[in-house]
Each structure stands twice: as structure tokens, then as C-alpha cells.
C-alpha positions in Angstrom: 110.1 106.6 64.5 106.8 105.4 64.2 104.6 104.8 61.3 100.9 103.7 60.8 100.4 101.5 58.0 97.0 100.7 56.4 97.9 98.0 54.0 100.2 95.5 52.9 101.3 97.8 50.0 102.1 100.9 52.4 104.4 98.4 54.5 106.2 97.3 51.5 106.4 101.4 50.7 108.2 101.7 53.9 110.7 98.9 53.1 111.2 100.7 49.8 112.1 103.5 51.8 114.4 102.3 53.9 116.1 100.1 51.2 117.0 103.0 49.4 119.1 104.4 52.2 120.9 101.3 53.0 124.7 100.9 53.0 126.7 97.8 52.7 126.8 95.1 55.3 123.7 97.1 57.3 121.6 94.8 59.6 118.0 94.8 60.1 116.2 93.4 62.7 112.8 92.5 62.6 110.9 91.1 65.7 106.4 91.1 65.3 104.2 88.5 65.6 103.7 85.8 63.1 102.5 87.7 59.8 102.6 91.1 61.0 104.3 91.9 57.9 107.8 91.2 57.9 108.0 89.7 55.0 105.8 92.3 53.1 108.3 95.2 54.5 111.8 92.9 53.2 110.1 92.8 49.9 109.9 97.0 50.0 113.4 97.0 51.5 114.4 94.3 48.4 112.8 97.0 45.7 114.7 99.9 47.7 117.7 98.2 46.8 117.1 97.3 43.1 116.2 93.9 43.6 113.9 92.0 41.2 112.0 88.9 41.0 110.1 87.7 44.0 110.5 87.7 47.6 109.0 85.0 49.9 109.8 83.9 53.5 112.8 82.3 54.4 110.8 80.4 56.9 112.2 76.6 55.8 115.6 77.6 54.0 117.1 79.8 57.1 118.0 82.3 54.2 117.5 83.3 50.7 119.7 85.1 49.1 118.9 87.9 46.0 121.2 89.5 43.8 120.9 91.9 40.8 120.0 94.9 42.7 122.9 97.7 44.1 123.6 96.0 46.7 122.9 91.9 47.5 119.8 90.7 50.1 120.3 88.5 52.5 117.0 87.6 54.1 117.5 85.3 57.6 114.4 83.4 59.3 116.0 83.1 62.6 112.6 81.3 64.0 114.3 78.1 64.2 117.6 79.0 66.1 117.5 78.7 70.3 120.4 81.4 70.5 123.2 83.3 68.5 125.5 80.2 69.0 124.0 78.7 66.2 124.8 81.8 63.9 128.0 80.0 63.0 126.5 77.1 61.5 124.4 79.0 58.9 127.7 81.2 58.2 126.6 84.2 59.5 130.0 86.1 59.6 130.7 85.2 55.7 127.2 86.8 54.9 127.9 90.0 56.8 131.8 90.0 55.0 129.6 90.0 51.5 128.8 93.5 51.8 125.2 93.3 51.6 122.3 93.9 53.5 121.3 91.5 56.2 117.7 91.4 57.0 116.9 89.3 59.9 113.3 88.1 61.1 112.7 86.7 64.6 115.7 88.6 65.4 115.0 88.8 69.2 116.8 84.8 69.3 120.4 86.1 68.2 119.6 89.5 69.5 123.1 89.5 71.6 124.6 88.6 68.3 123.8 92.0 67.2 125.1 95.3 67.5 124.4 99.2 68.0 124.2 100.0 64.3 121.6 97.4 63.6 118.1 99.3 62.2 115.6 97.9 64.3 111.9 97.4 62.8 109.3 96.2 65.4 105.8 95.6 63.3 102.8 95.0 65.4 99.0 94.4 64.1 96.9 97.9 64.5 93.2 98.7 65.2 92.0 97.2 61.9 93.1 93.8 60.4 95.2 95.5 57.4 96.6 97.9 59.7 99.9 97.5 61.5 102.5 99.6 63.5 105.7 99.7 63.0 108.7 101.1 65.1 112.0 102.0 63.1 115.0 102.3 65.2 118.7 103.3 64.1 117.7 105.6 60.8 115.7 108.6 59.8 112.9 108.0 57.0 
């Protein structure tokens, strides 16, 4: 599916969307370009799933973690890993046992870590600078 999104708040809208659907230990895979709005669309997917409190980038700390809602968020920065080996280090398979909901930025480096139930979201930059694009493979909206 593809949707057009004209601002940060109607990315975050389709998070919310989506987060409301999820199921325990689903997978999704981000891939866009450096602040296309991944972040913005986890914090949606975070309030889909009853999450409070704030959600920032992952970008230093491989993963936050947030609790409190239906189901927990774990939210991966995979920027810094060269391949899916290095999944193990982080603990990868104990997070994906926990029964939460995995969301993964820069998921194209462990991509052959992942399978074919992982919800794909591709968000690109659109004609405008608050505009951006984004692809939603592996669930209906």
C-alpha cells in the first residue's frame, strides 16, 4: 500500500494505525533515508499500541525499550551493525521471545535476518519538504 503523507503528524497517524493492528512478537522493518520519518511513524506505531511517555531515536543505545502499553516496544537502530551476524550480540532472539513488537530502522543491514511476516515500511521524502511517501508491505491499513 502506499500512502502520501503531508506532515510529521499524518506519519505518526499512520504508525498509530498500524500499531493498533499489531500482534505479539510482529517485526517491522523500516529502510528511508536519514530523517525521512522513521522515527516520527514508531512514535504513531508506539501510541497504536498504548504506549506513553516519549519516543526518541535509538540511534546511540542500539535499542530502547517501552512498556506500559498492550503490548511492549522494542525500537532497534540497526545503522551501526555491518550484517545480521551481529544480531546476537544485542540479543536479538530474547527480544523477539518477549512477545512484543520489534521495530527495526536501517533494517536493510540484517535484512537476511528477517522473514516473510515482517511488515515492511519504506518512507521516502515527497515533492514538498514536509511530505513523504511511504510503502507498507505485509498488512492492510
Amino acid at each position: 500500500m502506499r500512502f502520501v503523507s503531508n506532515s510529521e503528524g499524518e506519519t505518526e497517524q499512520l504508525g498509530l494505525r498500524l500499531g493498533e493492528k499489531l500482534t505479539p512478537g510482529a517485526v517491522v522493518a523500516f529502510t528511508g533515508d536519514l530523517g525521512a520519518g522513521k522515527t516520527a511513524f514508531t512514535r504513531g506505531l508506539a501510541r497504536g499500541l498504548g504506549v506513553a511517555g516519549r519516543v526518541t531515536s535509538p540511534t546511540f543505545n542500539i535499542v530502547h525499550e517501552y512498556e506500559g502499553g498492550r503490548l511492549p516496544l522494542f525500537h532497534f537502530d540497526m545503522y551501526r551493525l555491518s550484517s545480521a551476524d551481529e544480531l546476537f550480540d544485542i540479543g536479538w532472539e530474547d527480544y523477539q521471545a518477549r512477545g512484543g513488537v520489534c521495530a527495526v530502522e536501517w533494517s536493510e543491514n540484517i535484512d537476511e535476518a528477517l522473514d516473510d511476516r515482517t511488515i515492511r515500511v519504506d518512507i521516502r521524502r515527497g515533492d514538498r519538504d514536509s511530505q513523504r511517501v511511504l510503502e507498507i508491505e505485509g498488512v492492510e491499513l
